[in-house]
Backbone bond lengths (Angstrom), bond angles and torsions (degrees), N, CA, C in turn:
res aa  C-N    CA-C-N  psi(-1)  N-CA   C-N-CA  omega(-1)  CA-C   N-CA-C  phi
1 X - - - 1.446 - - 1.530 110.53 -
2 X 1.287 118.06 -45.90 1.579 127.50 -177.46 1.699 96.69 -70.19
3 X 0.966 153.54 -34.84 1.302 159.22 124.88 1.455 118.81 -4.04
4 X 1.185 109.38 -51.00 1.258 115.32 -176.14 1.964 106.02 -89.85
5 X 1.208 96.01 -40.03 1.533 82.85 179.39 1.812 124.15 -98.07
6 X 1.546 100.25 19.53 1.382 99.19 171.35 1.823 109.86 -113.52
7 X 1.353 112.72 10.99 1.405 145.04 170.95 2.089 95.33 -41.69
8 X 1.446 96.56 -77.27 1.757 120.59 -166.76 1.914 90.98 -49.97
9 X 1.314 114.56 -54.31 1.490 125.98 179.28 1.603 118.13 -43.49
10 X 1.289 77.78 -50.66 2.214 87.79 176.31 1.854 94.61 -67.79
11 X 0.897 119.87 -38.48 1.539 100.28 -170.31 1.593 107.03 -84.67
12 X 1.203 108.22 -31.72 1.696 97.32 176.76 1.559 117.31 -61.19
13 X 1.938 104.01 -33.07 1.631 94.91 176.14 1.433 102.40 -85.74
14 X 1.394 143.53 -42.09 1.385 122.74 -179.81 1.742 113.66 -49.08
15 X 0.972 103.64 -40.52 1.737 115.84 -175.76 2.033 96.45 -62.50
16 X 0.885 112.45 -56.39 1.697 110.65 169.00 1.292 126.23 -57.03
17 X 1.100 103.89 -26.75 1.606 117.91 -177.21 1.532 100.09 -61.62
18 X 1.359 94.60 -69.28 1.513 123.93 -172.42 2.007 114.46 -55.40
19 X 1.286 100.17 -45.18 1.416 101.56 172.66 1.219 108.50 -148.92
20 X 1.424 98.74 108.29 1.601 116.42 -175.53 1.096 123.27 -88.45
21 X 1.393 116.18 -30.21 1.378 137.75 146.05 1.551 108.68 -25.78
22 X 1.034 103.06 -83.18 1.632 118.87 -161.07 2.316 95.81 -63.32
23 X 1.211 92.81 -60.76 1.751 92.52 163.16 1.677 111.00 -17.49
24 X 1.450 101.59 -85.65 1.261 103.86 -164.23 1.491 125.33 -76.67
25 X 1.323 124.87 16.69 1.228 156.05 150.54 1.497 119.11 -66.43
26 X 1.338 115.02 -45.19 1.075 120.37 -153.63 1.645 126.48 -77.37
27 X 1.201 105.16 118.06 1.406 118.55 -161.43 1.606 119.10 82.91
28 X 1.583 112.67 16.34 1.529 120.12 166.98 1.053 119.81 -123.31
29 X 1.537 119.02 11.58 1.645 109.73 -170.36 1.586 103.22 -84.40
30 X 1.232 111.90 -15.93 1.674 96.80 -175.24 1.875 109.47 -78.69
31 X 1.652 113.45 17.96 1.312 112.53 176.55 1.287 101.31 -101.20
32 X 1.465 121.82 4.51 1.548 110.97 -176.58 1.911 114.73 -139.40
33 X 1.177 89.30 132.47 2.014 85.06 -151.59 2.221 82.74 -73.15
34 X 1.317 120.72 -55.34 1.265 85.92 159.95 1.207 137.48 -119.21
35 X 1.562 139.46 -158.51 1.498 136.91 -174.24 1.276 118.02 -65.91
36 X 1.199 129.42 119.96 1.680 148.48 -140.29 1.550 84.53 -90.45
37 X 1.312 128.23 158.50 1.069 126.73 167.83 1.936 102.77 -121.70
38 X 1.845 92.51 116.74 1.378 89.97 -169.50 1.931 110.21 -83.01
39 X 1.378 129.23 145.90 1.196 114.23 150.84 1.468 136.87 -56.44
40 X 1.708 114.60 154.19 1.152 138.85 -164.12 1.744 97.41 -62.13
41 X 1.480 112.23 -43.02 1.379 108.93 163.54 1.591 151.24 -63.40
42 X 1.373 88.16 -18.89 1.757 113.50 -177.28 2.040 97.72 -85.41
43 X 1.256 109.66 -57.90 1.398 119.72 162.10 1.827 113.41 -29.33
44 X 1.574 104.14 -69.16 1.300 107.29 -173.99 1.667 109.37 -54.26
45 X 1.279 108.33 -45.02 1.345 129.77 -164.66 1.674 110.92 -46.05
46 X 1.348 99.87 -49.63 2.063 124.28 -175.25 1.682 98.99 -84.36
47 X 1.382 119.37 -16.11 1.471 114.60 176.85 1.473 105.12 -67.58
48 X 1.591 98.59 -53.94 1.535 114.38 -159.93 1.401 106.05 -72.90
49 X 1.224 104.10 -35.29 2.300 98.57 168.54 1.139 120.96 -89.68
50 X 1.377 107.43 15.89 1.529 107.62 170.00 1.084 111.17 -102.74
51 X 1.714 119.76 -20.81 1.473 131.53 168.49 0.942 107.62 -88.02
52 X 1.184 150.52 -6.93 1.524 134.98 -167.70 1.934 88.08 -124.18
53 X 0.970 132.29 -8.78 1.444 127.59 168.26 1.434 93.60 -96.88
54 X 1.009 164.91 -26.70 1.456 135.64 167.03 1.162 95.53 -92.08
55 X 1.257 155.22 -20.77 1.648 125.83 -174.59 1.959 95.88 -76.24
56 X 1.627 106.28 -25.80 1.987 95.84 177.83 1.673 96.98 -67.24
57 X 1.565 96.63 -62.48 1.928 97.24 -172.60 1.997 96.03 -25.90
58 X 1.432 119.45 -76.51 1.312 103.79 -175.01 0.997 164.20 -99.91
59 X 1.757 99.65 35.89 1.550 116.18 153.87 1.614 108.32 -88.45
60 X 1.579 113.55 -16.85 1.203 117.92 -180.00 1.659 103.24 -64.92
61 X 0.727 90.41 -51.68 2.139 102.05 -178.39 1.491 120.87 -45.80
62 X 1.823 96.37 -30.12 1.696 106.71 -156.25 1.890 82.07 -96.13
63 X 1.142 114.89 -43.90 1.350 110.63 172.30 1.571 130.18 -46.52
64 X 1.613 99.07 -42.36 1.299 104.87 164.09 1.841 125.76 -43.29
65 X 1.295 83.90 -50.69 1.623 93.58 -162.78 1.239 123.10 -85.86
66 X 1.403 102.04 -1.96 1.799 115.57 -176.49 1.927 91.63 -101.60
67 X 1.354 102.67 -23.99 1.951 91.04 176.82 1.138 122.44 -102.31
């Protein structure tokens, strides 16, 4: 069951991983009449918790299934 509902989760962090840009945008662009220019740090920042939240999500998973 936890399998099934941490499914939507893996794609929101692969999808962040992948475009962090668009991630940290999302659901705020209608506060900015034009394209915000994000820092090199805010970018790095959503890379690195997008990797370090799926490597927890999946030791969390492997834990699951071994208890």
């Amino acid at each position: 069951m936890f399998i099934i509902l941490s499914l939507p989760l893996y794609a929101v962090l692969v999808w962040s991983y992948f475009e962090p840009e668009e991630s940290l945008l999302w659901g705020k662009r209608w506060m900015y009449k034009e394209e915000p220019e994000l820092t090199e740090g805010a970018i790095r920042y959503t890379k690195i918790a997008s990797l370090i939240s799926i490597i927890v999500l999946t030791l969390i998973l492997i834990l699951a299934l071994i208890v």
